[in-house]
N, C-alpha and C positions, 0 to 999 in steps of 0.2 A: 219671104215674110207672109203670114197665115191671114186673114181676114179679121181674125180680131186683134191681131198687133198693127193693122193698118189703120183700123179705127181706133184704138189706142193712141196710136201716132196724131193720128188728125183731132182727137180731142184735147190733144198734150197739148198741140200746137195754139189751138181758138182759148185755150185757157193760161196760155202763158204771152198772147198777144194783149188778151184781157188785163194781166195782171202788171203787162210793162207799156200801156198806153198813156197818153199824154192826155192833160188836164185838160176837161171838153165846157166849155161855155155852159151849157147843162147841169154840168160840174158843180162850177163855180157858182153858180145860181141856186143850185139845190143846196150850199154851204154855207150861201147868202139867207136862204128860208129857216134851216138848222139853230141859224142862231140866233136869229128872233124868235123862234119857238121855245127856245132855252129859257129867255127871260121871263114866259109865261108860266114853263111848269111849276109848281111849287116847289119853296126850296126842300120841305124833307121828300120828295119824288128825287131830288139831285141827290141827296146827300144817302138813300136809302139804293138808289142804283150806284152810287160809286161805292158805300160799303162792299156791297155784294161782290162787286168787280175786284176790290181789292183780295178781297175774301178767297176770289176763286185764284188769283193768279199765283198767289201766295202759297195756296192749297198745290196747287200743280207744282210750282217750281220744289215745295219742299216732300212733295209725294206724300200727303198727309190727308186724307178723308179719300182720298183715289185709291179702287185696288189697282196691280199690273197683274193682268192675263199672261200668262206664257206665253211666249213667241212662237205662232204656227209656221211651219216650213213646209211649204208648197211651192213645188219647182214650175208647175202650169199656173203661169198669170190668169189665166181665162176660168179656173178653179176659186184662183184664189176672190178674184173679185167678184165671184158668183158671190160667194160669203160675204163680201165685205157689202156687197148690193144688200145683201136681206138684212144686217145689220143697219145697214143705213135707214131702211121703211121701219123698221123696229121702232126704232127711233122717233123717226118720223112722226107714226103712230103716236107715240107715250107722247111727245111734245104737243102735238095737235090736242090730245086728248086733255093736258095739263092747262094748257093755253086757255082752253075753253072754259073749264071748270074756274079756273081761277080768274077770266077776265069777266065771267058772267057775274060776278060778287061784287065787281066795281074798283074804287081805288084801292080799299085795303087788299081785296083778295090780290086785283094786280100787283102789289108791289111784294107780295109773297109768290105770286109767279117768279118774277126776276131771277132770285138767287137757285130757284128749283129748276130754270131754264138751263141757266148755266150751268149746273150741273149735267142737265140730262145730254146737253153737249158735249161736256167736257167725260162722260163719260163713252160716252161715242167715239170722240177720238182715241181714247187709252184703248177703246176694243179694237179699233181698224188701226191704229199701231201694233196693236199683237199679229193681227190677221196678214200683215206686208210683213211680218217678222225683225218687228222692233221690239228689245226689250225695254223699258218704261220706267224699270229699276235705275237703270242709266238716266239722270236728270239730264242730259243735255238730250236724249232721246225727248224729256219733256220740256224741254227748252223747245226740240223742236215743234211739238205739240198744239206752244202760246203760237209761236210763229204762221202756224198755219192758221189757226184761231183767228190774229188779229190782222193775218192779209187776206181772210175772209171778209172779216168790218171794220174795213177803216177805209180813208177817204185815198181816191186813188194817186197823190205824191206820197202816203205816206205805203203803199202797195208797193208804188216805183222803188222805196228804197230799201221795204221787207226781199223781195223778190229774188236779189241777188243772193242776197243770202243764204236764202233757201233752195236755189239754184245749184249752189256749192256747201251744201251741208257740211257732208264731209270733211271736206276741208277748212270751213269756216268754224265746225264745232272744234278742232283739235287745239283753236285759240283761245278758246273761251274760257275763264275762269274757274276751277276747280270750286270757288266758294261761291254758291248759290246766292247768298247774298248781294252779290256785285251785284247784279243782273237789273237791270233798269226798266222796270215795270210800270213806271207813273206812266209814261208816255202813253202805252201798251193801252191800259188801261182806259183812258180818256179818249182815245179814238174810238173804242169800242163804244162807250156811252154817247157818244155825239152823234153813231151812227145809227143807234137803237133808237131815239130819244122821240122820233116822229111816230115811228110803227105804236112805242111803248107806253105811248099817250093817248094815242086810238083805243089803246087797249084796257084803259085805266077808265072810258067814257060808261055809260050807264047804253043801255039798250044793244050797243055794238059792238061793246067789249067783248063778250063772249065770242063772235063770229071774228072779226077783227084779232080777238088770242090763237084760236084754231087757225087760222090761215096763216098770220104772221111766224108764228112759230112752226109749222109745215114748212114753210117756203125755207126759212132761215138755217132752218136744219138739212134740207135738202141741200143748200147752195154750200154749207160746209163741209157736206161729206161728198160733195163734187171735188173742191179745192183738195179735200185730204187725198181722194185717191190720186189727182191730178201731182201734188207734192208727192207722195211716194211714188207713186211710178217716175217721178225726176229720179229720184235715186237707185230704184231697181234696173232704169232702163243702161243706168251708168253700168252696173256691175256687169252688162250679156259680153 
Protein backbone atom coordinates (compact mmCIF):
# COMPACT_ATOMS: atom_id res chain seq x y z
CA UNK A 1 0.00 0.00 0.00
CA UNK A 2 1.55 3.58 -1.37
CA UNK A 3 1.56 6.55 1.15
CA UNK A 4 -1.38 8.05 0.05
CA UNK A 5 -3.63 5.09 0.22
CA UNK A 6 -2.50 4.82 3.79
CA UNK A 7 -3.63 8.26 4.61
CA UNK A 8 -6.59 7.56 2.64
CA UNK A 9 -7.18 4.77 4.99
CA UNK A 10 -6.54 6.70 8.18
CA UNK A 11 -8.90 9.53 7.16
CA UNK A 12 -11.68 6.96 6.16
CA UNK A 13 -11.19 5.49 9.35
CA UNK A 14 -11.47 9.29 11.92
CA UNK A 15 -14.37 10.03 9.64
CA UNK A 16 -16.36 7.03 9.73
CA UNK A 17 -15.74 6.84 13.66
CA UNK A 18 -17.09 10.56 13.46
CA UNK A 19 -19.99 9.54 11.70
CA UNK A 20 -21.05 6.17 13.99
CA UNK A 21 -20.38 7.84 17.52
CA UNK A 22 -22.65 8.05 20.20
CA UNK A 23 -24.73 10.86 21.53
CA UNK A 24 -22.27 13.09 23.76
CA UNK A 25 -23.80 15.36 26.74
CA UNK A 26 -22.43 18.33 24.52
CA UNK A 27 -24.64 16.93 22.15
CA UNK A 28 -27.60 17.06 23.88
CA UNK A 29 -27.05 20.34 25.30
CA UNK A 30 -26.16 22.08 21.98
CA UNK A 31 -29.96 20.39 20.89
CA UNK A 32 -31.18 21.82 24.15
CA UNK A 33 -29.70 25.53 22.93
CA UNK A 34 -31.08 24.82 19.18
CA UNK A 35 -34.30 24.82 20.25
CA UNK A 36 -34.92 27.69 22.26
CA UNK A 37 -33.23 29.67 19.45
CA UNK A 38 -35.93 28.30 17.21
CA UNK A 39 -38.58 29.99 19.09
CA UNK A 40 -36.73 33.36 18.75
CA UNK A 41 -36.15 33.50 14.93
CA UNK A 42 -38.88 35.05 13.17
CA UNK A 43 -41.45 32.96 11.74
CA UNK A 44 -40.89 34.08 7.96
CA UNK A 45 -36.70 33.26 8.78
CA UNK A 46 -38.47 29.51 9.42
CA UNK A 47 -40.86 29.42 6.84
CA UNK A 48 -38.40 31.13 4.06
CA UNK A 49 -35.24 28.55 5.08
CA UNK A 50 -37.53 25.57 4.89
CA UNK A 51 -38.95 26.82 1.44
CA UNK A 52 -35.62 26.83 0.14
CA UNK A 53 -34.61 23.37 1.67
CA UNK A 54 -37.71 21.82 0.27
CA UNK A 55 -36.94 23.53 -3.07
CA UNK A 56 -33.36 22.09 -3.21
CA UNK A 57 -34.16 18.38 -2.25
CA UNK A 58 -36.91 18.34 -4.73
CA UNK A 59 -34.71 19.86 -7.31
CA UNK A 60 -32.05 17.02 -6.77
CA UNK A 61 -34.15 14.03 -6.48
CA UNK A 62 -35.99 15.15 -9.71
CA UNK A 63 -32.60 16.32 -11.66
CA UNK A 64 -34.23 19.57 -12.34
CA UNK A 65 -32.12 22.99 -12.24
CA UNK A 66 -28.80 20.56 -11.63
CA UNK A 67 -26.67 19.81 -14.60
CA UNK A 68 -24.77 16.16 -14.63
CA UNK A 69 -21.16 16.35 -15.62
CA UNK A 70 -19.90 13.35 -17.35
CA UNK A 71 -18.36 10.66 -15.44
CA UNK A 72 -14.45 11.15 -15.23
CA UNK A 73 -12.53 7.80 -15.17
CA UNK A 74 -9.39 7.95 -13.41
CA UNK A 75 -7.70 4.76 -12.38
CA UNK A 76 -4.98 6.76 -9.83
CA UNK A 77 -7.10 7.79 -6.79
CA UNK A 78 -4.16 10.24 -5.80
CA UNK A 79 -5.16 12.00 -9.61
CA UNK A 80 -8.40 11.95 -9.00
CA UNK A 81 -8.65 13.74 -5.62
CA UNK A 82 -6.01 16.19 -6.62
CA UNK A 83 -9.18 17.44 -8.92
CA UNK A 84 -11.66 16.87 -6.71
CA UNK A 85 -9.38 19.04 -3.82
CA UNK A 86 -9.26 22.21 -6.29
CA UNK A 87 -13.09 21.82 -6.84
CA UNK A 88 -13.75 21.73 -3.43
CA UNK A 89 -11.52 25.52 -2.72
CA UNK A 90 -13.50 26.58 -5.92
CA UNK A 91 -16.22 26.21 -3.96
CA UNK A 92 -15.12 27.18 -1.01
CA UNK A 93 -14.10 30.37 -2.55
CA UNK A 94 -17.67 31.30 -4.41
CA UNK A 95 -19.52 30.35 -0.94
CA UNK A 96 -17.21 32.66 1.17
CA UNK A 97 -17.41 35.06 -1.34
CA UNK A 98 -21.47 34.78 -1.48
CA UNK A 99 -21.72 34.59 2.31
CA UNK A 100 -20.21 37.87 2.64
CA UNK A 101 -21.93 39.81 0.10
CA UNK A 102 -25.18 38.73 1.17
CA UNK A 103 -24.74 38.63 4.99
CA UNK A 104 -23.38 42.28 4.80
CA UNK A 105 -27.18 43.62 3.67
CA UNK A 106 -28.61 42.14 6.80
CA UNK A 107 -31.76 40.06 7.07
CA UNK A 108 -33.25 40.42 3.61
CA UNK A 109 -29.90 40.01 1.89
CA UNK A 110 -29.47 36.80 4.44
CA UNK A 111 -32.36 35.01 3.73
CA UNK A 112 -31.56 35.42 -0.17
CA UNK A 113 -28.21 33.91 0.84
CA UNK A 114 -29.96 30.55 1.94
CA UNK A 115 -31.45 29.15 -1.19
CA UNK A 116 -27.95 30.53 -3.17
CA UNK A 117 -26.05 28.50 -0.60
CA UNK A 118 -27.59 25.47 -1.18
CA UNK A 119 -27.03 25.59 -4.38
CA UNK A 120 -23.56 26.33 -4.49
CA UNK A 121 -23.32 23.05 -2.49
CA UNK A 122 -25.52 21.08 -4.09
CA UNK A 123 -23.57 22.00 -7.06
CA UNK A 124 -20.40 20.81 -5.77
CA UNK A 125 -21.48 17.53 -4.96
CA UNK A 126 -23.05 16.85 -8.74
CA UNK A 127 -19.20 17.94 -9.88
CA UNK A 128 -17.28 15.50 -7.18
CA UNK A 129 -19.77 12.74 -8.23
CA UNK A 130 -18.62 13.14 -11.88
CA UNK A 131 -14.85 13.50 -10.64
CA UNK A 132 -15.30 9.59 -8.41
CA UNK A 133 -17.10 8.55 -11.63
CA UNK A 134 -20.62 8.64 -10.80
CA UNK A 135 -23.18 9.33 -13.21
CA UNK A 136 -25.98 11.71 -11.69
CA UNK A 137 -28.40 10.93 -14.61
CA UNK A 138 -28.98 7.82 -12.40
CA UNK A 139 -31.32 9.52 -9.51
CA UNK A 140 -30.34 7.14 -7.02
CA UNK A 141 -26.60 8.26 -7.80
CA UNK A 142 -28.63 11.48 -6.56
CA UNK A 143 -30.29 9.85 -3.85
CA UNK A 144 -26.96 9.36 -3.02
CA UNK A 145 -25.99 12.93 -3.28
CA UNK A 146 -29.06 14.06 -0.40
CA UNK A 147 -27.38 11.18 1.66
CA UNK A 148 -24.16 12.59 1.96
CA UNK A 149 -25.68 16.27 2.09
CA UNK A 150 -27.75 15.42 5.05
CA UNK A 151 -25.09 13.17 7.09
CA UNK A 152 -23.10 16.13 6.80
CA UNK A 153 -26.02 18.39 8.91
CA UNK A 154 -27.77 16.75 10.96
CA UNK A 155 -27.69 15.90 14.48
CA UNK A 156 -25.57 12.88 15.27
CA UNK A 157 -28.59 9.89 16.01
CA UNK A 158 -29.90 10.90 13.06
CA UNK A 159 -25.79 10.33 11.29
CA UNK A 160 -25.94 7.03 13.35
CA UNK A 161 -28.77 5.96 11.21
CA UNK A 162 -27.83 7.72 7.54
CA UNK A 163 -24.33 6.00 8.00
CA UNK A 164 -25.32 2.47 7.32
CA UNK A 165 -26.61 3.20 4.47
CA UNK A 166 -24.31 4.82 2.85
CA UNK A 167 -21.83 2.37 4.00
CA UNK A 168 -23.75 -0.22 1.73
CA UNK A 169 -24.74 1.88 -1.09
CA UNK A 170 -24.71 -0.55 -3.54
CA UNK A 171 -26.65 -2.72 -2.13
CA UNK A 172 -28.91 -0.61 -0.18
CA UNK A 173 -29.68 1.41 -3.68
CA UNK A 174 -30.67 -1.87 -5.66
CA UNK A 175 -34.00 -1.62 -3.09
CA UNK A 176 -35.00 1.51 -3.49
CA UNK A 177 -37.88 2.56 -5.35
CA UNK A 178 -37.75 3.13 -9.05
CA UNK A 179 -40.45 6.14 -8.35
CA UNK A 180 -38.70 9.22 -7.18
CA UNK A 181 -41.48 10.22 -5.37
CA UNK A 182 -41.50 7.55 -2.62
CA UNK A 183 -38.53 9.11 -1.29
CA UNK A 184 -39.01 10.66 2.10
CA UNK A 185 -37.57 13.95 2.29
CA UNK A 186 -39.45 15.82 5.21
CA UNK A 187 -37.33 14.30 7.59
CA UNK A 188 -34.09 15.09 5.48
CA UNK A 189 -34.99 18.29 5.38
CA UNK A 190 -35.73 19.62 8.90
CA UNK A 191 -32.49 18.26 10.14
CA UNK A 192 -30.73 20.14 7.98
CA UNK A 193 -32.67 23.51 9.06
CA UNK A 194 -32.20 22.82 12.80
CA UNK A 195 -28.54 22.51 12.19
CA UNK A 196 -28.16 25.76 10.16
CA UNK A 197 -30.48 27.63 12.31
CA UNK A 198 -27.66 29.21 14.91
CA UNK A 199 -24.76 29.88 12.25
CA UNK A 200 -27.93 31.30 9.99
CA UNK A 201 -28.98 33.84 12.46
CA UNK A 202 -25.46 35.28 13.26
CA UNK A 203 -25.60 35.86 9.80
CA UNK A 204 -28.82 37.60 9.28
CA UNK A 205 -27.31 40.22 12.56
CA UNK A 206 -26.33 43.89 11.15
CA UNK A 207 -22.44 44.68 11.66
CA UNK A 208 -21.41 40.74 11.83
CA UNK A 209 -23.28 39.34 9.24
CA UNK A 210 -20.97 39.94 6.60
CA UNK A 211 -17.91 38.29 8.55
CA UNK A 212 -20.06 35.66 10.26
CA UNK A 213 -21.53 34.68 6.13
CA UNK A 214 -17.88 34.39 4.81
CA UNK A 215 -16.60 32.11 7.59
CA UNK A 216 -19.82 30.08 8.14
CA UNK A 217 -20.22 29.24 4.65
CA UNK A 218 -16.23 28.55 4.18
CA UNK A 219 -16.26 26.29 6.98
CA UNK A 220 -19.53 24.48 5.90
CA UNK A 221 -18.56 23.89 2.46
CA UNK A 222 -15.27 22.50 3.49
CA UNK A 223 -16.82 19.99 6.12
CA UNK A 224 -19.08 18.78 3.08
CA UNK A 225 -16.59 18.14 0.59
CA UNK A 226 -14.62 16.23 3.31
CA UNK A 227 -17.78 13.89 3.96
CA UNK A 228 -18.23 13.64 0.07
CA UNK A 229 -14.77 12.40 -0.65
CA UNK A 230 -14.83 10.31 2.57
CA UNK A 231 -18.34 8.65 1.17
CA UNK A 232 -16.98 7.88 -2.12
CA UNK A 233 -13.90 6.48 -1.30
CA UNK A 234 -16.42 3.84 0.81
CA UNK A 235 -17.34 2.76 -2.36
CA UNK A 236 -14.28 3.01 -4.71
CA UNK A 237 -12.34 1.29 -1.89
CA UNK A 238 -15.02 -1.73 -2.25
CA UNK A 239 -14.50 -2.16 -5.86
CA UNK A 240 -9.92 -2.65 -5.55
Amino acid sequence: MDVYMQQVNKDLRTWQKAMQRGISLPGRLTRGVQKKINKVIPEKVHRAMTAAIKQMTRGVISGAGFTSPAPVYEHDLAVRESRVRSRIEFYKTTAATEGALTGAGGILLGLADFPLFLTIKMKMLFDLAALYGYNTDDYKERLFILHIFFITFSTQDFRNKLYPLIADWDNYSRDLPEDIHAFDWRNFQQQYRDYLDVAKLLQLMPVIGAAVGAYVNHRLTDKLGKSAMNAYRLRLLKQL
